[in-house]
One Martini backbone bead per residue (centre of mass of N, CA, C, O) as a GRO file, in nm:
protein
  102
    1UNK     BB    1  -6.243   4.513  -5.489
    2UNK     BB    2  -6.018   4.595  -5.720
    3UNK     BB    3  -6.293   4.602  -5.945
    4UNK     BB    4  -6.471   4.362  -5.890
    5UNK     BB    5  -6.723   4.157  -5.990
    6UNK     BB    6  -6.944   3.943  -5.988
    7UNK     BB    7  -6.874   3.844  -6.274
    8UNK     BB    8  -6.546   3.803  -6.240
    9UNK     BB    9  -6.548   3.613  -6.019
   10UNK     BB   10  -6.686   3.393  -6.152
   11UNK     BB   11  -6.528   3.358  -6.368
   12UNK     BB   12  -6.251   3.297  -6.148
   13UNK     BB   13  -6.414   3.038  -6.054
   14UNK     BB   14  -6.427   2.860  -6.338
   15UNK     BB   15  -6.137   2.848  -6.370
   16UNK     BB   16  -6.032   2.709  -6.116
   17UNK     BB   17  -6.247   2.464  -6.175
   18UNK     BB   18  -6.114   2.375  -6.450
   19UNK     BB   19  -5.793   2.370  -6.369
   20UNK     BB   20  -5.857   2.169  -6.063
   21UNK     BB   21  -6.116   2.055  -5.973
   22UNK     BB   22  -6.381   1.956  -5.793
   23UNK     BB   23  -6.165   1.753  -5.605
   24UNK     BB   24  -5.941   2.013  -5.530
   25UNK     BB   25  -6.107   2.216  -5.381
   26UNK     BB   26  -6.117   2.161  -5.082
   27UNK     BB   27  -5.820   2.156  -5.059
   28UNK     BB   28  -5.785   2.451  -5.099
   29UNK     BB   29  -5.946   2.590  -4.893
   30UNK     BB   30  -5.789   2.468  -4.644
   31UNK     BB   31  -5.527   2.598  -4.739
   32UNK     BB   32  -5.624   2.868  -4.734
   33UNK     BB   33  -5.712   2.880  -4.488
   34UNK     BB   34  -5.461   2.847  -4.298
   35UNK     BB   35  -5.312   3.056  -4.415
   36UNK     BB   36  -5.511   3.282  -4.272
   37UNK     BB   37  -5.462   3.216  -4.005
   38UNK     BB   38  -5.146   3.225  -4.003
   39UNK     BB   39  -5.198   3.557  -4.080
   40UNK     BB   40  -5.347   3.628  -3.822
   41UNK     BB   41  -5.095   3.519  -3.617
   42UNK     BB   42  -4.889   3.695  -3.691
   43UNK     BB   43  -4.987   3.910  -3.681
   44UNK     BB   44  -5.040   3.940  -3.381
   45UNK     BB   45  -4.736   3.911  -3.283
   46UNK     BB   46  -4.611   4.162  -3.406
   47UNK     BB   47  -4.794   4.354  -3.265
   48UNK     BB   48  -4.706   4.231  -2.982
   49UNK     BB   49  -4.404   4.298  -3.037
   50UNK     BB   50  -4.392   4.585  -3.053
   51UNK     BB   51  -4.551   4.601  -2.778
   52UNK     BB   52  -4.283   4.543  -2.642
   53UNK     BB   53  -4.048   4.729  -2.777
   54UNK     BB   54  -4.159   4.988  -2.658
   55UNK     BB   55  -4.123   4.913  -2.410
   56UNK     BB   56  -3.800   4.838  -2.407
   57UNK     BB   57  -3.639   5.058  -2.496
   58UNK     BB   58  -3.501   5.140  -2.231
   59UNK     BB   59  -3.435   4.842  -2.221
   60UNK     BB   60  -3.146   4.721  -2.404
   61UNK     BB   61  -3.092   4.424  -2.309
   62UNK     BB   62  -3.371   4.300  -2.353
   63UNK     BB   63  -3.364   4.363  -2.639
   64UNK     BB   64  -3.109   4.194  -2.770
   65UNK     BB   65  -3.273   3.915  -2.649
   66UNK     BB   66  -3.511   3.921  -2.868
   67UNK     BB   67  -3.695   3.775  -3.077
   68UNK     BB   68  -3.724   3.739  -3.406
   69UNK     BB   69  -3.982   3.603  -3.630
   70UNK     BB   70  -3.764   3.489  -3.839
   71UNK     BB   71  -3.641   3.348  -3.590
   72UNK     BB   72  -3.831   3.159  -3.527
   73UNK     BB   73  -3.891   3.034  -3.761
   74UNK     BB   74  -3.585   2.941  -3.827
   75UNK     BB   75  -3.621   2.740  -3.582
   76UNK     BB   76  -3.871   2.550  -3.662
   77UNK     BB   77  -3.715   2.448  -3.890
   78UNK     BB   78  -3.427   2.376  -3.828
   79UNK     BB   79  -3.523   2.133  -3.601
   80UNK     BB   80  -3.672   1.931  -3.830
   81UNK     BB   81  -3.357   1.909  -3.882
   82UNK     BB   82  -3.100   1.687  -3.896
   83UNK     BB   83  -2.826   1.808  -3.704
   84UNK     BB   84  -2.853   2.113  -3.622
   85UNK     BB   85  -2.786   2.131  -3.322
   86UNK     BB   86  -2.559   2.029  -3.311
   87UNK     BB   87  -2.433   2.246  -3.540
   88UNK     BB   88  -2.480   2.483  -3.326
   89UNK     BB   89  -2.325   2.430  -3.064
   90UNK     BB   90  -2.036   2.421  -3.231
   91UNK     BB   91  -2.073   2.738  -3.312
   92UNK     BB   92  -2.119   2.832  -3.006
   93UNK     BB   93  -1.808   2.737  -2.928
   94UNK     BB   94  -1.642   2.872  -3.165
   95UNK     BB   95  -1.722   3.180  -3.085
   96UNK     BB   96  -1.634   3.153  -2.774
   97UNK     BB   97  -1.328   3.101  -2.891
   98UNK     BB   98  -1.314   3.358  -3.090
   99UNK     BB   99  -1.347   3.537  -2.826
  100UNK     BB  100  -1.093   3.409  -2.636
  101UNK     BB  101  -0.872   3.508  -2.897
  102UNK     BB  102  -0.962   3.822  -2.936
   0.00000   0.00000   0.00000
């Protein structure tokens, strides 16, 4: 693992009690664990439309409809921001009003 070997993890262990502190070890480890679990919900998820792209490249139509990750994730973000939903529907009438004048 990396050349570690368990003195050094120990040390890398004492070194961490010392700079954060007994009361704040068990919120980093749930916060580690936590972070460990959504990473390997997204390898999940990628695996997963990986193979769905592979399915889908016959037709291009389905594939142009499908959302990336990246765009998944900055909806979810972008959701829980006050006033986005507006200024979509908004963005989405000015592109569709720039495509029937051009």
């Amino acid at each position: 693992m990396f050349g570690l070997g368990v003195p050094e993890l120990i040390i890398i262990a004492l070194i961490i009690l010392l700079f954060f502190g007994a009361k704040r070890l068990p919120g980093i480890g749930t916060g580690l664990g936590k972070t460990v679990k959504e990473v390997r919900n997204i390898k999940k998820e990628l695996s997963g439309q990986k193979k769905k792209t592979e399915k889908s490249e016959t037709a291009e139509a389905s594939k142009s409809e499908e959302k990336t990750l990246e765009g998944k994730m900055a909806d979810k973000v972008l959701n829980k921001v006050p006033g986005v939903e507006h200024a979509r529907k908004i963005k989405e009438k000015a592109e569709k009003i720039k495509k029937m004048v051009s």
